[in-house]
MIPAVO-441191 format. One record per atom (N, C-alpha, C): x, y negated, z; residue number from 1; residue in one letter. Coordinates in Angstrom, 1 decimal, padded with zeros to 4 digits. Atoms other than C-alpha are relative to their C-alpha. Example, Ala and Ser with C-alpha at 12.3 -4.5 7.8 and 13.67 -1.06 7.14 Angstrom:
<atoms>
atom px: 000.9; py: 001.2; pz: 000.0; resi: 1; resn: A
atom px: 012.3; py: 004.5; pz: 007.8; resi: 1; resn: A
atom px: 000.9; py: -001.2; pz: 000.0; resi: 1; resn: A
atom px: -000.9; py: 001.1; pz: 000.0; resi: 2; resn: S
atom px: 013.7; py: 001.1; pz: 007.1; resi: 2; resn: S
atom px: -000.8; py: -001.1; pz: 000.8; resi: 2; resn: S
</atoms>
This chain:
<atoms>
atom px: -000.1; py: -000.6; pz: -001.3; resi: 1; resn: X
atom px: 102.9; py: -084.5; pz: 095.5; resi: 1; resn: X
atom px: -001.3; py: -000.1; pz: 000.7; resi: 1; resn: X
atom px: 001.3; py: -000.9; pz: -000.8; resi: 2; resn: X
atom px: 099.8; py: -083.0; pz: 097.7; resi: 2; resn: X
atom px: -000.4; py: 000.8; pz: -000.6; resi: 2; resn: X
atom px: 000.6; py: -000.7; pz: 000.7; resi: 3; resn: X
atom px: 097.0; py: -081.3; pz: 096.3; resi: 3; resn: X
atom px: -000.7; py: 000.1; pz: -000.8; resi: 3; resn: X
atom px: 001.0; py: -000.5; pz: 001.7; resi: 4; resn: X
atom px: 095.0; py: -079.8; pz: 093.7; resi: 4; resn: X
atom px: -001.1; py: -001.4; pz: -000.2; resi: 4; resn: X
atom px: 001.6; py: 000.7; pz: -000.2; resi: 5; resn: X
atom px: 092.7; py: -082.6; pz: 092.3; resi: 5; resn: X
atom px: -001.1; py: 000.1; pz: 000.0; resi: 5; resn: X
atom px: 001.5; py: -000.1; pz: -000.2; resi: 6; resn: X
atom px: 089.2; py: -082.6; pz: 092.5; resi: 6; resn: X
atom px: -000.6; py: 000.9; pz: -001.6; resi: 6; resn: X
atom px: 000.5; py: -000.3; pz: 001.8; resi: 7; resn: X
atom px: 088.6; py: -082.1; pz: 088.1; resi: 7; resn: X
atom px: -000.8; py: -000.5; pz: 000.0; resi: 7; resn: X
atom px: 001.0; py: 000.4; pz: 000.8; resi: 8; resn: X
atom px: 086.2; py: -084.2; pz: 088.0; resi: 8; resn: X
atom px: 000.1; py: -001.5; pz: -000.2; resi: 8; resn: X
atom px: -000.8; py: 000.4; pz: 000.5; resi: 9; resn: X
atom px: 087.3; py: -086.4; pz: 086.0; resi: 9; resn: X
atom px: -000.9; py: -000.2; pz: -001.4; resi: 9; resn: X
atom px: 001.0; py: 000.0; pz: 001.1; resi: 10; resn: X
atom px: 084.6; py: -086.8; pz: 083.0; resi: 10; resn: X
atom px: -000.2; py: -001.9; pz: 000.1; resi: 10; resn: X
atom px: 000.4; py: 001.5; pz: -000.3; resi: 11; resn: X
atom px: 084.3; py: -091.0; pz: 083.0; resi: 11; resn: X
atom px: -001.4; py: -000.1; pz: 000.0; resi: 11; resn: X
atom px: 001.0; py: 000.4; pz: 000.2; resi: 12; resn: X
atom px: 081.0; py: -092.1; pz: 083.6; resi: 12; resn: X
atom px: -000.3; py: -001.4; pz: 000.3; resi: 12; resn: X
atom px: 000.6; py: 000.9; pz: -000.7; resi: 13; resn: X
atom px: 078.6; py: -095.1; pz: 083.8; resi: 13; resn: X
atom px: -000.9; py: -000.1; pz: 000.4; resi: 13; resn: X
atom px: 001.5; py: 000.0; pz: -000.8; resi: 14; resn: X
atom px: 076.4; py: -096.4; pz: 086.3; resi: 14; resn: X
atom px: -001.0; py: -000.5; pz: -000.4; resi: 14; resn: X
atom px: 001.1; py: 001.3; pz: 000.6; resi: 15; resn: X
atom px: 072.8; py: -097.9; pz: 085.5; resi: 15; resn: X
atom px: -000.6; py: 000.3; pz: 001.4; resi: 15; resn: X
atom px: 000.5; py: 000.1; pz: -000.9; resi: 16; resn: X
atom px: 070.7; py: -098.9; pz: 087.9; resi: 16; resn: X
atom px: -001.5; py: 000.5; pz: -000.9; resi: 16; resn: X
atom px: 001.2; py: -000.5; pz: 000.7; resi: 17; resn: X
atom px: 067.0; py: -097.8; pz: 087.1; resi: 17; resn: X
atom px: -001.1; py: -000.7; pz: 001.1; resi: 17; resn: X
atom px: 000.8; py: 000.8; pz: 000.0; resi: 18; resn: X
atom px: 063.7; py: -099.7; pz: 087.8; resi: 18; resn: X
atom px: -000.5; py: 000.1; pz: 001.9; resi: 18; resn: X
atom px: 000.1; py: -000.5; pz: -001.2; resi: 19; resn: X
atom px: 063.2; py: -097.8; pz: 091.0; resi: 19; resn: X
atom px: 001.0; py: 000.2; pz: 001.3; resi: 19; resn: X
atom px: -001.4; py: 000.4; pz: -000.7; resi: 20; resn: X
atom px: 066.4; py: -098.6; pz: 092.7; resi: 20; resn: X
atom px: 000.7; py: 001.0; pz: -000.4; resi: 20; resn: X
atom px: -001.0; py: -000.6; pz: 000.0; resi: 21; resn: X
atom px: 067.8; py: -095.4; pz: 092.0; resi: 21; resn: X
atom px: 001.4; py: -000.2; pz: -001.2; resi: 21; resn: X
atom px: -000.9; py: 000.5; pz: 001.1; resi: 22; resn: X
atom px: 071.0; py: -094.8; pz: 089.8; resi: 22; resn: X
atom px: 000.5; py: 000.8; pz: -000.8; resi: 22; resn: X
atom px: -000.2; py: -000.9; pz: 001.0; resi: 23; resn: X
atom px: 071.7; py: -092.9; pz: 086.9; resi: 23; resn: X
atom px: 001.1; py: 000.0; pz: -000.4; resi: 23; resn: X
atom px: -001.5; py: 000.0; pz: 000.2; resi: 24; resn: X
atom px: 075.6; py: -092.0; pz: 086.5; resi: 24; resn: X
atom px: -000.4; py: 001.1; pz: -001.8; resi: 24; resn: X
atom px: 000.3; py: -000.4; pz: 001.1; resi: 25; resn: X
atom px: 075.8; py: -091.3; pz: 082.6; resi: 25; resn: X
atom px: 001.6; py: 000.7; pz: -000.6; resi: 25; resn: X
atom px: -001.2; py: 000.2; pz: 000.6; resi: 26; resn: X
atom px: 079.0; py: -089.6; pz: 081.1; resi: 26; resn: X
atom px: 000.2; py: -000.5; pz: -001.4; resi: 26; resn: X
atom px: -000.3; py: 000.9; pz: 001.6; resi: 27; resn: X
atom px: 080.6; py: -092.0; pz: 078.5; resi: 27; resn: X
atom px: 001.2; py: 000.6; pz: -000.7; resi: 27; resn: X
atom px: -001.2; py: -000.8; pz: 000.5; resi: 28; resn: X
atom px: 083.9; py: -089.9; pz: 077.8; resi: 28; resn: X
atom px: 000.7; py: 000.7; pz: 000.5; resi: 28; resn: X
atom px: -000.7; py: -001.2; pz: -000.4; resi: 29; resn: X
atom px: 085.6; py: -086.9; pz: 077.9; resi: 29; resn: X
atom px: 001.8; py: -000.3; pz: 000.2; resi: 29; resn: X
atom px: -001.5; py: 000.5; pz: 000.0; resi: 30; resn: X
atom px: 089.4; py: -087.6; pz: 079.1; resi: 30; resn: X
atom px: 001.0; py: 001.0; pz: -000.9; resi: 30; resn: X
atom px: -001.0; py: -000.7; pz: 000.8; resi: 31; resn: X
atom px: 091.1; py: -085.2; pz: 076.8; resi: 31; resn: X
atom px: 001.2; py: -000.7; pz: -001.0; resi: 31; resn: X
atom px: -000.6; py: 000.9; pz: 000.6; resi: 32; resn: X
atom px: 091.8; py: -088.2; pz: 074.6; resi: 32; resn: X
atom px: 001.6; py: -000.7; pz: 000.8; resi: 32; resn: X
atom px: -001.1; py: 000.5; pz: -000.5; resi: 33; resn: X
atom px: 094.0; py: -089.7; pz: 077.4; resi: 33; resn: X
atom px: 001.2; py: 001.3; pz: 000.8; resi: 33; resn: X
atom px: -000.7; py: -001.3; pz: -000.7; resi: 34; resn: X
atom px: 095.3; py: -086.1; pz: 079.1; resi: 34; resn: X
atom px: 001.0; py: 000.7; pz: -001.1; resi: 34; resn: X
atom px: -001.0; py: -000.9; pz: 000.8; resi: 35; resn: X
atom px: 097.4; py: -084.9; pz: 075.8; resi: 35; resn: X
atom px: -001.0; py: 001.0; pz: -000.6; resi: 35; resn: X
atom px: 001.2; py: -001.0; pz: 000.8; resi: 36; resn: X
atom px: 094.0; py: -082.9; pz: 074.5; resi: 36; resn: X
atom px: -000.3; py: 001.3; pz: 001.2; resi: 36; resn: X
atom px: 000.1; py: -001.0; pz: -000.8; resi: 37; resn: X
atom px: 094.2; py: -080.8; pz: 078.0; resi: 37; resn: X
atom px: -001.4; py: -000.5; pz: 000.7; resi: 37; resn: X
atom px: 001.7; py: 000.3; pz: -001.0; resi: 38; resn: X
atom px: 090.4; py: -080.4; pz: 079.7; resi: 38; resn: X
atom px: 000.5; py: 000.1; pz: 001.2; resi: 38; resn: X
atom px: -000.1; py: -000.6; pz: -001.5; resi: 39; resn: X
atom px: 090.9; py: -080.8; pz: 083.2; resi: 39; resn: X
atom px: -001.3; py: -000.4; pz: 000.4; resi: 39; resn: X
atom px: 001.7; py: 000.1; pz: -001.2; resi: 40; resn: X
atom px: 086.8; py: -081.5; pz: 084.5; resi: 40; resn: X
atom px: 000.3; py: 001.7; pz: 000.2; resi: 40; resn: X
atom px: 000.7; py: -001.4; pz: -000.1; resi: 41; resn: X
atom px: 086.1; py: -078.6; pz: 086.5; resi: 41; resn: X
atom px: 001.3; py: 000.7; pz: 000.9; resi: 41; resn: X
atom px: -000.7; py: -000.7; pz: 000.0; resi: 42; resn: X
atom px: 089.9; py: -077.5; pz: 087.0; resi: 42; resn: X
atom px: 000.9; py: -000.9; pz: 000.3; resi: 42; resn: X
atom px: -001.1; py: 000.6; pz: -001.1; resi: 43; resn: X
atom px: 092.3; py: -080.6; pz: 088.3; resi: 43; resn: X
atom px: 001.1; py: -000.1; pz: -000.8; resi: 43; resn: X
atom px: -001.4; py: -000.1; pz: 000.6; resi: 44; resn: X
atom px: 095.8; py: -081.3; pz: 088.0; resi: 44; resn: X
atom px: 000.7; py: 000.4; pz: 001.5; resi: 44; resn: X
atom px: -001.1; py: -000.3; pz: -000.8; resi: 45; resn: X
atom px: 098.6; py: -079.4; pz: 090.2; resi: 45; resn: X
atom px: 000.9; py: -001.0; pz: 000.4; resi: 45; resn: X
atom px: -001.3; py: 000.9; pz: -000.7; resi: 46; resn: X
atom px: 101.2; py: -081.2; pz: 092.1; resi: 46; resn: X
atom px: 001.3; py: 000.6; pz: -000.4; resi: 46; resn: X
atom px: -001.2; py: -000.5; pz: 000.3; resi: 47; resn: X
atom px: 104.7; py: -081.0; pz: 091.2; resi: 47; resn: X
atom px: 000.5; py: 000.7; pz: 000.9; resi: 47; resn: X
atom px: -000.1; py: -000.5; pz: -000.9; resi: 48; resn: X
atom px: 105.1; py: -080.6; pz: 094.4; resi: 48; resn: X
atom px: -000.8; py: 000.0; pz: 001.5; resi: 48; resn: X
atom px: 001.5; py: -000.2; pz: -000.4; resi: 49; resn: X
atom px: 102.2; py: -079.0; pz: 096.8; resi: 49; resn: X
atom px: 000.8; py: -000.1; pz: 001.6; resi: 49; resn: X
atom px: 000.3; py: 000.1; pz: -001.6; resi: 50; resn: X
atom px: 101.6; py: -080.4; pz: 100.6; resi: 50; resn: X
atom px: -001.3; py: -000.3; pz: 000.4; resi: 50; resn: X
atom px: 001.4; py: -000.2; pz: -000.3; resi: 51; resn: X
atom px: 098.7; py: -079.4; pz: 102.1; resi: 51; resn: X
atom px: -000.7; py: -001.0; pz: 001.0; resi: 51; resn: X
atom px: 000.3; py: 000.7; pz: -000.7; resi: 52; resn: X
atom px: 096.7; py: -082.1; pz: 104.2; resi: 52; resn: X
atom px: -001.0; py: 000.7; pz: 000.6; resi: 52; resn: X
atom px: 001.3; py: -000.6; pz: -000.8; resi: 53; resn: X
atom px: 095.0; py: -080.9; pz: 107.5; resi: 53; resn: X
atom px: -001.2; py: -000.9; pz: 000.5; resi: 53; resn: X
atom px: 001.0; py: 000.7; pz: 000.1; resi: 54; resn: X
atom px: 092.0; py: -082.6; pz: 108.1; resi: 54; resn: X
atom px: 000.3; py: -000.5; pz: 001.9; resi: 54; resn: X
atom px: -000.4; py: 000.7; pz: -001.3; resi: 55; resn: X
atom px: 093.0; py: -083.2; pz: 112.1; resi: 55; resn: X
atom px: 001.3; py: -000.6; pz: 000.2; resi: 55; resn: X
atom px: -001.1; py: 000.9; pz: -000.1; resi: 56; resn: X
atom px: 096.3; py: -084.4; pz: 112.1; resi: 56; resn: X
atom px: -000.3; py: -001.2; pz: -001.2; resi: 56; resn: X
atom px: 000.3; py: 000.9; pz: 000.9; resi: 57; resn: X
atom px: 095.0; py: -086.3; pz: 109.1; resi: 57; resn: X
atom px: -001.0; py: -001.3; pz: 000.8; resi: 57; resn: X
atom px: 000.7; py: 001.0; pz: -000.8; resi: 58; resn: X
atom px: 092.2; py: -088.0; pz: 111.4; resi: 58; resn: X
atom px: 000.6; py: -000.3; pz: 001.3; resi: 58; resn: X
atom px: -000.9; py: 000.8; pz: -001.2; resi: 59; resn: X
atom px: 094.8; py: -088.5; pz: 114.2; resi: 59; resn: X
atom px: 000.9; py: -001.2; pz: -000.9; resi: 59; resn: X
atom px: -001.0; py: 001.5; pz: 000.7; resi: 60; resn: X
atom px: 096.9; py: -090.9; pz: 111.8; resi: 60; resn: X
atom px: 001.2; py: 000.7; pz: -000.6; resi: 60; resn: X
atom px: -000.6; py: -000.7; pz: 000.6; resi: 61; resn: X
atom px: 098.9; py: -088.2; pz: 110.6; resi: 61; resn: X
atom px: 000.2; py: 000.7; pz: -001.9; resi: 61; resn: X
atom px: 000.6; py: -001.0; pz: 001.5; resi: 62; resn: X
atom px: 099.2; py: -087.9; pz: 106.5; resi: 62; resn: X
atom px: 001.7; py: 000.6; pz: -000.6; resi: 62; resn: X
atom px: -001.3; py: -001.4; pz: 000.0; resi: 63; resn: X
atom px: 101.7; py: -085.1; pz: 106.0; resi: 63; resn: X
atom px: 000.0; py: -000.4; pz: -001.6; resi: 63; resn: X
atom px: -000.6; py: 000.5; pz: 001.5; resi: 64; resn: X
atom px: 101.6; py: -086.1; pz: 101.9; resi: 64; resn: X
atom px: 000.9; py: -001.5; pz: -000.1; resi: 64; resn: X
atom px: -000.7; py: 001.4; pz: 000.2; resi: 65; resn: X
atom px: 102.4; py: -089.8; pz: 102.4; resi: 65; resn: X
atom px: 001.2; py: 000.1; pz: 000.7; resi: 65; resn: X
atom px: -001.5; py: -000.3; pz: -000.4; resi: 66; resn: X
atom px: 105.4; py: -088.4; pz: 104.5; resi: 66; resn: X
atom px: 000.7; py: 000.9; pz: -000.6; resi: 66; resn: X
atom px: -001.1; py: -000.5; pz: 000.4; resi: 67; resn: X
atom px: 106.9; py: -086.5; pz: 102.5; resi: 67; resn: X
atom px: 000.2; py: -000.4; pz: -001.3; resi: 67; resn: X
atom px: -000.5; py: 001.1; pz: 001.2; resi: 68; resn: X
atom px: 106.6; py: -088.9; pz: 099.6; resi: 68; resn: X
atom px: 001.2; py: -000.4; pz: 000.6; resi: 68; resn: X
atom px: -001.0; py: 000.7; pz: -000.4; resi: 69; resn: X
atom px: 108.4; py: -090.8; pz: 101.8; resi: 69; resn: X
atom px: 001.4; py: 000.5; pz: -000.1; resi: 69; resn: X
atom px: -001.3; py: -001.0; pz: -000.3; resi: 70; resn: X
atom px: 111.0; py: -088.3; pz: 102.8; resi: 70; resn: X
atom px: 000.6; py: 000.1; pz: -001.6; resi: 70; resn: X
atom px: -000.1; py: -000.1; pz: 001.5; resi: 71; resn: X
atom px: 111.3; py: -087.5; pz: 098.8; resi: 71; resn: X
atom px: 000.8; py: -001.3; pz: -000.6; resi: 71; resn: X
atom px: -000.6; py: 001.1; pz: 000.4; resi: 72; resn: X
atom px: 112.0; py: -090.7; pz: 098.0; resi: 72; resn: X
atom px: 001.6; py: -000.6; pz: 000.5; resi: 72; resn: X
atom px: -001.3; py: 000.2; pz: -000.7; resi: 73; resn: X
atom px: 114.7; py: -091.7; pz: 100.7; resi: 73; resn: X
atom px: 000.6; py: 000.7; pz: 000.0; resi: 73; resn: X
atom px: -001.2; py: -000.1; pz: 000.5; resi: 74; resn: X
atom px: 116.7; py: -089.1; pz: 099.6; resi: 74; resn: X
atom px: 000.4; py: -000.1; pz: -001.6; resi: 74; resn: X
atom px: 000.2; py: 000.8; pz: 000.9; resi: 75; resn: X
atom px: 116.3; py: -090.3; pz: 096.3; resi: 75; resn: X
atom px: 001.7; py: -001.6; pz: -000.1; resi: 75; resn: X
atom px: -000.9; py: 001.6; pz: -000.8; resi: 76; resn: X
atom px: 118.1; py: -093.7; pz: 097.7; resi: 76; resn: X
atom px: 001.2; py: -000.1; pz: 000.0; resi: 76; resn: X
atom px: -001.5; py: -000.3; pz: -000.2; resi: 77; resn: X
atom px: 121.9; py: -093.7; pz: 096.9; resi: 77; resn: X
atom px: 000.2; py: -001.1; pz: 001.1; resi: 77; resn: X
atom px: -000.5; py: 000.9; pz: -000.5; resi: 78; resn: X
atom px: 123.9; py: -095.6; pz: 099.7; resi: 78; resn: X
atom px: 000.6; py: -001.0; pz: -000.7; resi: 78; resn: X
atom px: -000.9; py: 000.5; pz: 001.0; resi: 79; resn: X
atom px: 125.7; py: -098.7; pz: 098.6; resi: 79; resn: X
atom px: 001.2; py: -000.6; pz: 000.9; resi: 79; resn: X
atom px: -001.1; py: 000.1; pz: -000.6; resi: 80; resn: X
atom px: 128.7; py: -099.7; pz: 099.7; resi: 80; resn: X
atom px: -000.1; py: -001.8; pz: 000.2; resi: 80; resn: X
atom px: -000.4; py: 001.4; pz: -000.7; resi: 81; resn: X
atom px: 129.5; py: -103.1; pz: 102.1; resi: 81; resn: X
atom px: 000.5; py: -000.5; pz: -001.2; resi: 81; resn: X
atom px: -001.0; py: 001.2; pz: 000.7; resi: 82; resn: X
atom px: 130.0; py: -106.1; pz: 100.1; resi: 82; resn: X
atom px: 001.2; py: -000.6; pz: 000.7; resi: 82; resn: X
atom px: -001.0; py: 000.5; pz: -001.0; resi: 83; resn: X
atom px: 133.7; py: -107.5; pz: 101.3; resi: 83; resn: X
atom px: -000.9; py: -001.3; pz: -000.4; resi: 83; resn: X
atom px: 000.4; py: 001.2; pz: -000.1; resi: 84; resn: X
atom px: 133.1; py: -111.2; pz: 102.4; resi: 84; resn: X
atom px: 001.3; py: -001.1; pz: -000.5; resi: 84; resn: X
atom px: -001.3; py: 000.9; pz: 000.4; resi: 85; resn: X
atom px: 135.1; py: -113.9; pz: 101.0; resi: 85; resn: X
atom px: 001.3; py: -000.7; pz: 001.0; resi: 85; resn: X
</atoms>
C-alpha cells in the first residue's frame, strides 16, 4: 500500500576514505533475493496505490498509514461477548 518505490535498491558499502569523504561501493545485485526480477532503476508497485501529498503529509497527515489502517480494521472480524459465569 502507497507508492511506486524508489529502485534503487542495488546493496552497497560504505568506506570511509583518507580525506573524510565516503565511497558507497555496490556489493550486490538483489535479484538473488527478488525471485531473479531486476528492480534498480524501476521499483516495486503497490498492491494497492495511495498517493502521499507532500502538505497534508507535513501537516501530520499520512494518507498511506490511514488507509493501512482502515484496510486492516476491516480485516478485524467482531467477536462475540463472553457470557460471565
Amino acid at each position: 500500500m502507497g507508492e511506486r518505490t524508489q529502485g534503487a535498491c542495488i546493496a552497497c558499502q560504505f568506506f570511509e576514505l583518507s580525506d573524510g569523504s565516503v565511497l558507497c561501493l555496490p556489493i550486490m545485485d538483489v535479484r538473488r533475493l527478488s525471485g531473479g526480477v531486476y528492480l534498480e532503476g524501476i521499483g516495486v508497485q503497490p498492491d494497492v496505490r495511495v498517493r502521499q501529498l507532500p502538505l497534508p503529509y507535513r501537516q501530520g497527515q499520512d494518507r498511506i498509514l490511514a488507509a493501512g489502517l482502515r484496510r486492516a480494521a476491516s480485516l478485524v472480524q467482531p467477536q462475540q461477548k463472553a457470557e460471565a459465569f
